[in-house]
C-alpha positions as CSV (number, residue, x, y, z in Angstrom):
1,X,18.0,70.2,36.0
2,X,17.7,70.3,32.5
3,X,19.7,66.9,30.9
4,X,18.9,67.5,27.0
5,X,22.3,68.0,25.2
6,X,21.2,68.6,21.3
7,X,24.3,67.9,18.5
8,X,24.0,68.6,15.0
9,X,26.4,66.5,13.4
10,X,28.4,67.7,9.9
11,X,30.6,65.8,8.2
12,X,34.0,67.0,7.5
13,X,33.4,66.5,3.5
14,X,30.1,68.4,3.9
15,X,28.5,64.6,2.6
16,X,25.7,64.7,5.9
17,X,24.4,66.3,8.3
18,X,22.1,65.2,11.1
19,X,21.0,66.2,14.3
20,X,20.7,64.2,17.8
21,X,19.1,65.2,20.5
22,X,20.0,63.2,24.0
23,X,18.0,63.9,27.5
24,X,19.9,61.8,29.3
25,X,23.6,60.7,29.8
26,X,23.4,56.9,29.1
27,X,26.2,57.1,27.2
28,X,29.5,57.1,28.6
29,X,31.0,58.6,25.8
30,X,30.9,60.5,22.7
31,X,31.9,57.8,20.3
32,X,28.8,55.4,22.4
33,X,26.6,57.8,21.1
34,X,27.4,58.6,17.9
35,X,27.9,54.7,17.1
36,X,24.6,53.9,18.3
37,X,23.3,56.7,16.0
38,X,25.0,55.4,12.9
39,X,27.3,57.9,12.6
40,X,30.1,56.4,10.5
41,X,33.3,56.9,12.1
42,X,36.1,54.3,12.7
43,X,37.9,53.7,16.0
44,X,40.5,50.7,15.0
45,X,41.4,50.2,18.3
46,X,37.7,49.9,19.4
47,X,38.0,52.5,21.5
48,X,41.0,52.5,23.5
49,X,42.6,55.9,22.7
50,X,45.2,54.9,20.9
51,X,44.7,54.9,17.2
52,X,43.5,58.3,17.0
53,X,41.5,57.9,14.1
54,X,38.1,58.9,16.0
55,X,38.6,62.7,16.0
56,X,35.8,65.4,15.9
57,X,35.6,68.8,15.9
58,X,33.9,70.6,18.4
59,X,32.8,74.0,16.4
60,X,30.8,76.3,19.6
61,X,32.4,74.2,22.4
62,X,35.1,72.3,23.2
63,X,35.0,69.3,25.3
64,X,38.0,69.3,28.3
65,X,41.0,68.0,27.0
66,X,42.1,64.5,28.6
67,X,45.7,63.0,28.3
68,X,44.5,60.2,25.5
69,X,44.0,63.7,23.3
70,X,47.5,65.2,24.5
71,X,49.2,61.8,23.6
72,X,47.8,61.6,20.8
73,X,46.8,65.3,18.6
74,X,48.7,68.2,17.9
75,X,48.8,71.6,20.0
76,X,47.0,73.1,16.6
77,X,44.4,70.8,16.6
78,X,43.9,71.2,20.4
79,X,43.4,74.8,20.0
80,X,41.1,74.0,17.4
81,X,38.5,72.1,19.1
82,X,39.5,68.3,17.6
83,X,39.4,65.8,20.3
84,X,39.1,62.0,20.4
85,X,35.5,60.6,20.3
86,X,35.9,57.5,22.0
87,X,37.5,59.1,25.2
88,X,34.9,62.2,25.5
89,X,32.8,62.2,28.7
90,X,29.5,63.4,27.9
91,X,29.0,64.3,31.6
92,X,32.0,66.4,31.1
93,X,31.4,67.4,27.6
94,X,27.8,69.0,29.9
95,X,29.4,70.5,33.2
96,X,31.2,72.4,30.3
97,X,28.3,73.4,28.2
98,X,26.8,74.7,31.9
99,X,29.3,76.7,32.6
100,X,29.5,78.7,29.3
101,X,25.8,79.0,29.8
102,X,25.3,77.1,26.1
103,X,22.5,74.3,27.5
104,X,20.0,76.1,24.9
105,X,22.1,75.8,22.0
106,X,22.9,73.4,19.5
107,X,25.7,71.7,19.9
108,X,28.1,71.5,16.4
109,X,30.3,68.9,16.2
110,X,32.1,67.8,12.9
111,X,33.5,64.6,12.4
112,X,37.2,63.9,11.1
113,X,36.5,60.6,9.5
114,X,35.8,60.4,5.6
115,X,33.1,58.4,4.4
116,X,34.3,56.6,1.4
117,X,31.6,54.3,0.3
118,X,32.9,55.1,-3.2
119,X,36.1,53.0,-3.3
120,X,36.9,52.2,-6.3
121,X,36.6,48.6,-6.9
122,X,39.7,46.5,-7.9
123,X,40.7,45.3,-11.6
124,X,38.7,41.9,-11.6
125,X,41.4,39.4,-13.3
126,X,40.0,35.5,-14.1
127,X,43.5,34.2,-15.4
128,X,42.4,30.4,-16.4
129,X,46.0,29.3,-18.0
130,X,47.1,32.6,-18.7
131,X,44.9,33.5,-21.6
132,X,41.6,34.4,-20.6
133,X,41.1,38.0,-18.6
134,X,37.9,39.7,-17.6
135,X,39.1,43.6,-16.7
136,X,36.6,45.6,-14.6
137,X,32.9,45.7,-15.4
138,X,32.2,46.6,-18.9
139,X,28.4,48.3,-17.8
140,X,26.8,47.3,-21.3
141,X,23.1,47.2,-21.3
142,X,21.3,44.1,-19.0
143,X,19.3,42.1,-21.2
144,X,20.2,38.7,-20.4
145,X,17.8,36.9,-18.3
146,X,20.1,34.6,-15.9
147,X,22.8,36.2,-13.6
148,X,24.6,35.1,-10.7
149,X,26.4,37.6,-8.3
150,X,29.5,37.0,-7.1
151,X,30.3,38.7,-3.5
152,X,33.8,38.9,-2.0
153,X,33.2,39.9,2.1
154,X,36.3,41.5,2.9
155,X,37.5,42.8,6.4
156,X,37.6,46.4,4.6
157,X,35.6,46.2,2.0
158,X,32.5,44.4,0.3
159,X,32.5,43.9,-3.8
160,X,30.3,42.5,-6.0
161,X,30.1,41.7,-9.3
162,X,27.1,40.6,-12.1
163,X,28.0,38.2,-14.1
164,X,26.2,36.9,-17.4
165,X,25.6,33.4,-16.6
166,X,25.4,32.8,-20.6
167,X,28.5,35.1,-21.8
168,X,30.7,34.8,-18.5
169,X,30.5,38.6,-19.2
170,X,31.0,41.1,-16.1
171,X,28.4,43.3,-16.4
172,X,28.6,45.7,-13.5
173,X,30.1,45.6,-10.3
174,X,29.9,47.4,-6.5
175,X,31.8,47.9,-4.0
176,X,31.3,49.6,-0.5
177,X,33.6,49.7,2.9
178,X,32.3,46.5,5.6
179,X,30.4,48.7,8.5
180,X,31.4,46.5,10.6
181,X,34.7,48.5,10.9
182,X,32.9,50.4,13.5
183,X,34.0,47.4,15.7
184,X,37.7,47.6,14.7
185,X,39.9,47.3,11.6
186,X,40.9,43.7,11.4
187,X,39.6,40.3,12.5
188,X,40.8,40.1,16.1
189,X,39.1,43.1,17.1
190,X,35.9,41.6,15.2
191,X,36.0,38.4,17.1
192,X,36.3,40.5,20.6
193,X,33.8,42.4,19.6
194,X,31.4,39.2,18.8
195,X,32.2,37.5,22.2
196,X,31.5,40.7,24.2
197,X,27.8,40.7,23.0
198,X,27.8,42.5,19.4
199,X,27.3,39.3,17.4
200,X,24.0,40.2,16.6
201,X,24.7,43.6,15.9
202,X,27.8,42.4,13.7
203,X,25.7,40.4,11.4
204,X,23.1,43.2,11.2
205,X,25.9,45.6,9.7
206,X,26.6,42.9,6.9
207,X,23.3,41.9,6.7
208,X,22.5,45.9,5.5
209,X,25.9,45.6,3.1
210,X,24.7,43.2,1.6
211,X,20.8,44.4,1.0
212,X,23.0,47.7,0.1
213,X,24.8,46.4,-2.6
214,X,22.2,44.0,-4.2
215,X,19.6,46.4,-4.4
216,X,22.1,48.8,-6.7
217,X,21.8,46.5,-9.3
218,X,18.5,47.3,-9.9
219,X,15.8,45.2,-11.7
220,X,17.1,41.8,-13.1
221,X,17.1,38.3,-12.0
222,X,19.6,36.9,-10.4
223,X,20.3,32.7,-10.1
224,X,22.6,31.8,-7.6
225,X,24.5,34.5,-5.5
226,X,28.2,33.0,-4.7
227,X,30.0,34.4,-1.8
228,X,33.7,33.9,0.1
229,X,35.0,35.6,2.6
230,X,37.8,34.7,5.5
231,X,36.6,32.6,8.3
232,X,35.8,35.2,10.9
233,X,33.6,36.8,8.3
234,X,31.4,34.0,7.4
235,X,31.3,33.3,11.1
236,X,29.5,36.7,11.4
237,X,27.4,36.3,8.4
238,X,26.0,33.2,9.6
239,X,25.6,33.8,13.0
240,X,27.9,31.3,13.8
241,X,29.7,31.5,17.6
242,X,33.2,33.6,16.8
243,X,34.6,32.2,20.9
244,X,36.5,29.4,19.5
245,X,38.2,31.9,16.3
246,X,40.1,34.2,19.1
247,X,42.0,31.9,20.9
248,X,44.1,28.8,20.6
249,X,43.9,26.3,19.3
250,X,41.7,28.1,17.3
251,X,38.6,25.8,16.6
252,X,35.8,27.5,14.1
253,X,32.5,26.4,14.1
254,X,32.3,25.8,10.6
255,X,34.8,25.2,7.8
256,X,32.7,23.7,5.3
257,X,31.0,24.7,1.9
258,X,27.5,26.1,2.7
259,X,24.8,25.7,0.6
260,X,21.5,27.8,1.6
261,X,19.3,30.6,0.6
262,X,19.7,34.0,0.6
263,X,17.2,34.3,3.7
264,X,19.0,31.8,5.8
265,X,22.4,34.7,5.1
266,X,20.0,38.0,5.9
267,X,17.9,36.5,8.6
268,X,17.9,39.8,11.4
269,X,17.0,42.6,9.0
270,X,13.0,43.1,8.8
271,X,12.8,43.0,5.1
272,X,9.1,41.4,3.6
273,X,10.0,38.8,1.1
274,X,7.6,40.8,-1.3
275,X,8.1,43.9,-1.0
276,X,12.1,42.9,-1.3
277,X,11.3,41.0,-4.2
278,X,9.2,43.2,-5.8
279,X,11.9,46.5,-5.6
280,X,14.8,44.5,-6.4
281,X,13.7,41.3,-8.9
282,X,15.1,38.9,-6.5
283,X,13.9,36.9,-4.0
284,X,14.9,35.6,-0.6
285,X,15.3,31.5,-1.7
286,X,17.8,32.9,-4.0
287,X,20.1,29.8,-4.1
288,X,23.8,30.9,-2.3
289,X,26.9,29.5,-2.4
290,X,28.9,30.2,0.3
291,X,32.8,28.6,-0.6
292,X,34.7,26.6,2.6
293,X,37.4,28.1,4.7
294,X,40.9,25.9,5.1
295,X,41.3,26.8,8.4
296,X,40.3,29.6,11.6
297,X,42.6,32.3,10.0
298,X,42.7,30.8,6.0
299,X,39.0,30.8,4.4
300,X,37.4,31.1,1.4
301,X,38.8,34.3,0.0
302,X,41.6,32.2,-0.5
303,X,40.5,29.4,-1.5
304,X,38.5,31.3,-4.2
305,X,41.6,33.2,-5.1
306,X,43.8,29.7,-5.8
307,X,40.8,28.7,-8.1
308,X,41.6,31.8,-10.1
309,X,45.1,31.4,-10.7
310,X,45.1,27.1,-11.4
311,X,48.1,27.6,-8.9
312,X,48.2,23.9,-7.7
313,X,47.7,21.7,-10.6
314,X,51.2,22.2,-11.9
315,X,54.3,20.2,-10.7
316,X,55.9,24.0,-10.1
317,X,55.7,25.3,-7.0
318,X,53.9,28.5,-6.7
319,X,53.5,31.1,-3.9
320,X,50.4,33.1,-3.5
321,X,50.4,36.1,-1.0
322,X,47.5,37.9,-0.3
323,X,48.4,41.4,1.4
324,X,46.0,43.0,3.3
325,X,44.8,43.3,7.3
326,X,45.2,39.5,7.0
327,X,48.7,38.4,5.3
328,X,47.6,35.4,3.7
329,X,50.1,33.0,2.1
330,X,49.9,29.4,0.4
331,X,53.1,27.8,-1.2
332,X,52.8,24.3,-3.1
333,X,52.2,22.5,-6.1
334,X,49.3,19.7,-6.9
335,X,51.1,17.3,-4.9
336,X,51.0,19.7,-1.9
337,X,49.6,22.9,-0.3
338,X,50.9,24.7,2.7
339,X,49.1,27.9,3.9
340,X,49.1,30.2,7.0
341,X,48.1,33.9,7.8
342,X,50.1,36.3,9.5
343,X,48.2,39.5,11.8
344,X,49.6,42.2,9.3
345,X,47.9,44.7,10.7
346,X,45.5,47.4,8.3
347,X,48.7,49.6,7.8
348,X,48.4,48.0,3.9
349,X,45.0,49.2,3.8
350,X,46.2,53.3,5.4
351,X,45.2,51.9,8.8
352,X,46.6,52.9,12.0
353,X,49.1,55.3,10.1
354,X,48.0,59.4,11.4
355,X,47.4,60.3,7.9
356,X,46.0,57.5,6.8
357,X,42.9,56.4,4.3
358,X,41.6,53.6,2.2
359,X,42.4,53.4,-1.4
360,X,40.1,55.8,-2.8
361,X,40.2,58.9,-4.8
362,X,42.3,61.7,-3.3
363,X,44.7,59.3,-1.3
364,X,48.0,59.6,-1.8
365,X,49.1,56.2,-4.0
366,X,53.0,57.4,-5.1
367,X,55.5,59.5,-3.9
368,X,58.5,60.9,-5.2
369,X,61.5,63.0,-4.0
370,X,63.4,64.8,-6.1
371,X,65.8,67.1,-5.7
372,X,64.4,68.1,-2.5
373,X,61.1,67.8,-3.6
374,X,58.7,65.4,-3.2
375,X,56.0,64.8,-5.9
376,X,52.7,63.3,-5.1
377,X,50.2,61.2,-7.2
378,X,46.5,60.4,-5.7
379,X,44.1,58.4,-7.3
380,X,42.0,59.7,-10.1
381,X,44.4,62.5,-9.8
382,X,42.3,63.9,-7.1
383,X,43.4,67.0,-5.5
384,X,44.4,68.2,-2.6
385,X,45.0,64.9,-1.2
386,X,43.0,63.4,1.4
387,X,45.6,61.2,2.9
388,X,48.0,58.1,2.7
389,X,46.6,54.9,1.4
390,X,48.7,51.7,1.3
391,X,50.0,52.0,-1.8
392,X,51.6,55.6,-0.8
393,X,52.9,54.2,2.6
394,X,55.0,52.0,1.0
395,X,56.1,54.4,-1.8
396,X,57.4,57.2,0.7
397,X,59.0,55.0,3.2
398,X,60.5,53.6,-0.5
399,X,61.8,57.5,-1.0
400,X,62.8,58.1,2.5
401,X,65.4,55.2,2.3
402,X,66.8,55.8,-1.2
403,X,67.0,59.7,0.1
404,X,68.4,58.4,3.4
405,X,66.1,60.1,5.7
406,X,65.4,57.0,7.4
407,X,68.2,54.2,8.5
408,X,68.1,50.8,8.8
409,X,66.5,50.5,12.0
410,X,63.4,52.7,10.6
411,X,64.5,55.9,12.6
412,X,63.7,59.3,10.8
413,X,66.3,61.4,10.4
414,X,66.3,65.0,11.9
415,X,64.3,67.5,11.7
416,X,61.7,64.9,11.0
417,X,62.0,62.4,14.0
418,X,59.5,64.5,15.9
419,X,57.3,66.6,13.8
420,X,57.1,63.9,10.4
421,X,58.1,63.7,7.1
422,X,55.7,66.4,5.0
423,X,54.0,65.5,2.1
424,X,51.4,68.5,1.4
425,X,50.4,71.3,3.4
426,X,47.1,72.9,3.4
427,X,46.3,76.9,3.0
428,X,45.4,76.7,6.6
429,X,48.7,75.5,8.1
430,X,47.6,71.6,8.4
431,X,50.1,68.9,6.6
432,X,49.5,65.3,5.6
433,X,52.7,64.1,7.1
434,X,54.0,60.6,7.5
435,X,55.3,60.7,11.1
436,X,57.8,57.9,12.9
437,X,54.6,56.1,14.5
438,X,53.6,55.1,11.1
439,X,56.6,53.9,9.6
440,X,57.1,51.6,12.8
441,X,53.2,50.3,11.3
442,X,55.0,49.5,8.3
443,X,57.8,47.9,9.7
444,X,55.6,45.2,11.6
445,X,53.8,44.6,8.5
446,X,56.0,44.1,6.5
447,X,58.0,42.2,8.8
448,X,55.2,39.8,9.2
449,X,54.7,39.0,5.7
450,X,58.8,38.3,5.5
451,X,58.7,36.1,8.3
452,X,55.6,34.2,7.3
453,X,57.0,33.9,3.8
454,X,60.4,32.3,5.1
455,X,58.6,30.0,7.5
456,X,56.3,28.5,4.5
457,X,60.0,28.2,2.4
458,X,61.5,26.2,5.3
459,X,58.4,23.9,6.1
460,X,57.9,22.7,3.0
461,X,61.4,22.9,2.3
462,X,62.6,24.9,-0.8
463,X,64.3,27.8,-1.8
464,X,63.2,31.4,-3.4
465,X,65.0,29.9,-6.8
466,X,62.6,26.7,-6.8
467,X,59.4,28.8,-7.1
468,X,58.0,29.1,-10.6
469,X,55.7,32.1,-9.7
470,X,54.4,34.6,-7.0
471,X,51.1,35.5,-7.5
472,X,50.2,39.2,-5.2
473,X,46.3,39.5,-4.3
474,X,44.6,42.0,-2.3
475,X,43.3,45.7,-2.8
476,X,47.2,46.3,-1.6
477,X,48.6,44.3,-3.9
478,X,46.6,45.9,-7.2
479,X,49.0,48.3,-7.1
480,X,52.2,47.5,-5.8
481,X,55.4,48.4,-7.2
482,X,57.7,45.4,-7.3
483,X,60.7,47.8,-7.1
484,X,59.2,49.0,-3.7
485,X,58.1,46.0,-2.4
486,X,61.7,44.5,-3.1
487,X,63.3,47.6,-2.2
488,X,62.1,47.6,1.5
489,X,62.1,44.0,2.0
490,X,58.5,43.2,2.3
491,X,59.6,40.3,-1.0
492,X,62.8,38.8,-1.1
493,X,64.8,40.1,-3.7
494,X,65.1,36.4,-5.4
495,X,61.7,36.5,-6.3
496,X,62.2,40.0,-8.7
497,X,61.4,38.0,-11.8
498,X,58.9,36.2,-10.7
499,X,56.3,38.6,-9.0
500,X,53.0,38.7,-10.8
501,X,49.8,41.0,-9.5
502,X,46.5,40.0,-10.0
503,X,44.4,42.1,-8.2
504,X,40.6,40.9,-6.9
505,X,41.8,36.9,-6.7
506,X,38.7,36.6,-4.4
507,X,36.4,37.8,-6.8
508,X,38.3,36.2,-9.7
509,X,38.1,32.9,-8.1
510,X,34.1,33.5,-7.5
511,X,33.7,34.6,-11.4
512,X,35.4,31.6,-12.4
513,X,33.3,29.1,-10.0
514,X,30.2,30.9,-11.2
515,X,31.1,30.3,-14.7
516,X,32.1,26.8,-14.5
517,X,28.4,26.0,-12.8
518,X,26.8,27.7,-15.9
519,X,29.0,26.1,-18.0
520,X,27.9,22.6,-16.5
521,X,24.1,23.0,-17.7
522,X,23.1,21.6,-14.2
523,X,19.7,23.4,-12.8
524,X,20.4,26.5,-10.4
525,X,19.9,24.2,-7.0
526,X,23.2,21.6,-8.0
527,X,26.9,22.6,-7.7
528,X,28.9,21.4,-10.0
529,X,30.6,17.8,-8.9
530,X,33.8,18.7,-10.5
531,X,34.1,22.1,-8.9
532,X,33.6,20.6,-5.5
533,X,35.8,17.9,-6.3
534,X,38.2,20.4,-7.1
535,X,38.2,22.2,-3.9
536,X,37.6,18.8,-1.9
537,X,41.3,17.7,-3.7
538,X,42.8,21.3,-2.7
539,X,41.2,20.6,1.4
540,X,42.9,17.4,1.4
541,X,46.3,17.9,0.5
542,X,46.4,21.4,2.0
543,X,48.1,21.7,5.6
544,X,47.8,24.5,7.6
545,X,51.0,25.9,9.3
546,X,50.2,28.3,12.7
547,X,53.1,30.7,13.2
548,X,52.4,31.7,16.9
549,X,53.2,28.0,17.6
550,X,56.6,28.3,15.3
551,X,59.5,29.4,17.5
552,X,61.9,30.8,14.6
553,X,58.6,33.0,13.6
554,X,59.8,35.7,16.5
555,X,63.1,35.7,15.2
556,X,61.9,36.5,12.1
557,X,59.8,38.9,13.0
558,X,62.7,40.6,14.9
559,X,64.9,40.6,12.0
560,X,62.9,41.7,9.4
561,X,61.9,44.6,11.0
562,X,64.6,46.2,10.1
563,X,65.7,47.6,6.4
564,X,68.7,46.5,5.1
């Protein structure tokens, strides 16, 4: 019998297309196969039917429809072919293709997932006592002969940024989405992934980031490359065992500043240290920097973004909140530091909502209803909208409560309870919708960030009134709108005055470090003593607190979920 099953794969954007050809049915499933083909699509539930963000579109034949796609698609998009990836038997998908007598034919599938490796990157901010800012890259002309490149390894995305070593200037930057999404949206899924035998292919996927990005910046010479990242990511950079990160009492392997070369960080890819070096002007003993993690769940990223904002060398207390898959938060002053991280969940980032996308140009970002009529704005102005980013999730649950079309326990209000809220609908009948599945994603989010928030306040003890400043980081936080945030009670309304966005802290921090080293005049192969002084003070007096071990944490959680 003949076993050959040939696909052509389009994506939905028209932005590839590429044929596979299979002659046997190693693959369990449809998702299997187009992951091991580099197809980028993203199951954030890694593959347990029940995100639903893995759909494709058969075009010629549809596979048989099982109850993960009833649960979880519409009747119109059953009819249309669209079916989840990750729960398509291929042996199925070809008892099907036999019986229409279609074992000759190509195969068409189309896949539902966008492939936004043009996000835009967010306003870089260096705030050293409030008076010096570096906005987004300025792209003048390279001439300058020593760089350094700073790169922030995010759970979503990767950005980096070229930076004059001479001029602090920030010359150009880059920024692409972290393929290791394939294996889930946020850290915990990461970390099961790692321990279930991906690691290797884990730090392959950043490994080929990273190549990516550095080779965009074309011919110049670059010094020192400075990195941060949380701890789970550095763990998978560095090939370091993830088993101790995904379970308590959460041990990691290594916490400490690393100081290597950029071929001890891309070590699996089989890249010739010539011909990289000749194609790209750098080489692989480029000096890195690679800045320490404060705990299993509170690394570099942060410690990178409190460099940035001089936060705890004031008497003042000062609360920074990083919002993103990982709801990091540190309160304290320079006498001391407390810090934990809360499992958010990617609804910040548009994950896990139906409708939802990263922050990039098309997705919805604002939402207004007026007079029964709700007014969108996407980034760049981008039409027809793509979907629901962060930004816009919190924006139309904003509008839903101020309309009253949701109460305070979250519920949508009729006729929307069961079919969603509209936001646009296409020529073709389709709507981006928000539905009540999504607002219940923003409810535990922003639930855990109260929660955490309040925990820090009683720990250390203080009060909302005795904080000086609260400083928002994150690709979430770029844009937030203080009067939303307050609004639904993801910030406690005492802090209204004292909110203060600053977009990229990570790479802020990074720019800063890399800055200070130049500005030390020490050869490229010494860090700066002060600077790691600096951080070595900021270890010390820092303590970390664990919220699953906090019993008022679940109370919290409870209470804040809903909107008052």
């Amino acid at each position: 019998m003949n076993r050959t099953i040939k696909f052509k794969i389009i994506n939905k954007n028209d932005i590839f297309k590429t044929t596979i050809a299979i002659n046997n049915l190693a693959h369990t499933n449809l998702l299997q196969l187009l992951q091991t083909n580099s197809i980028p699509i993203t199951p954030l539930c890694q593959g347990n039917g029940t995100c639903g963000k893995c759909k494709v579109k058969f075009v010629n034949v549809a596979a048989p429809i099982t109850n993960y796609d009833l649960n979880l698609l519409s009747q119109a998009e059953l009819t249309d072919g669209v079916r989840l990836a990750c729960k398509c038997n291929l042996n199925d998908l070809y008892k099907t293709i036999l019986e229409k007598d279609l074992i000759k034919k190509e195969l068409i599938i189309e896949t539902m997932d966008y492939t936004e490796e043009n996000i835009a990157v967010e306003n870089i901010k260096y705030n050293s006592n409030a008076n010096t800012i570096l906005e987004n890259a300025t792209h003048t002309s390279v001439f300058s002969k020593n760089y350094f490149l700073a790169i922030d390894i995010g759970t979503t995305t990767i950005a980096m940024a070229l930076v004059d070593s001479q001029t602090g200037e920030v010359c150009n930057t880059y920024s692409s989405l972290n393929h290791q999404r394939k294996y889930g949206a946020d850290v915990i899924s990461r970390i099961l992934a790692s321990t279930s035998g991906k690691q290797e292919e884990l730090k392959q996927l950043i490994e080929s980031d990273l190549v990516a990005g550095i080779s965009e910046f074309g011919n110049i010479s670059i010094s020192r490359i400075i990195i941060a990242g949380n701890t789970t990511m550095i763990h998978l950079l560095m090939g370091y065992s993830c088993e101790g990160l995904g379970k308590f009492p959460f041990i990691s392997e290594h916490l400490e500043q690393i100081e290597c070369s950029l071929s001890d960080c891309i070590s699996t890819l089989p890249i010739q240290n010539t011909e990289f070096s000749s194609a790209y002007a750098i080489n692989m003993a480029t000096p890195v920097t690679i800045l320490p993690s404060i705990s299993a769940f509170v690394g570099g990223d942060i410690v990178a973004g409190l460099m940035a904002c001089d936060l705890f060398q004031t008497e003042e207390l000062n609360l920074l909140i990083d919002l993103g898959t990982n709801g990091e938060m540190v309160l304290g002053n320079k006498q001391r530091v407390l810090v934990t991280s809360t499992a958010a969940g990617p609804a910040f980032e548009g994950g896990n909502i139906v409708c939802g996308t990263a922050s990039i140009p098309g997705s919805i970002s604002m939402v207004k209803i007026q007079n029964q009529r709700t007014i969108l704005k996407t980034i760049q102005n981008k039409m027809p909208p793509i979907g629901i980013c962060g930004t816009g999730l919190l924006s139309v649950v904003t509008e839903l409560l101020k309309n009253k079309l949701i109460d305070r326990d979250g519920l949508l209000k009729p006729p929307y309870y069961h079919h969603g809220f509209p936001l646009w609908t296409f020529e073709n009948g389709e709507k981006i919708s928000l539905y009540q599945k999504d607002i219940r994603e923003f409810q535990m989010a922003k639930s855990a960030i109260r929660a955490g928030i309040d925990i820090l306040l009683k720990e250390f003890p203080c009060t909302e009134a005795q904080i000086e400043h609260v400083y928002i980081a994150g690709g979430f936080g770029t844009n937030l709108s203080k009067t939303d945030a307050l609004t639904t009670g993801l910030l406690p309304k005492e802090l209204d005055e004292k909110i203060i966005t600053i977009g990229n802290g990570c790479m802020a921090g990074l720019v800063k470090y890399g800055i200070s080293l130049s500005n030390s005049k020490l050869n490229t192969n010494t860090i700066s003593s002060s600077n790691n002084q600096n951080i070595q003070n900021l270890m010390e007096r820092t303590k970390t607190i664990y919220l699953s071990e906090n019993n008022l944490f679940q109370e919290l959680y409870l209470k804040y979920m809903n909107f008052d």
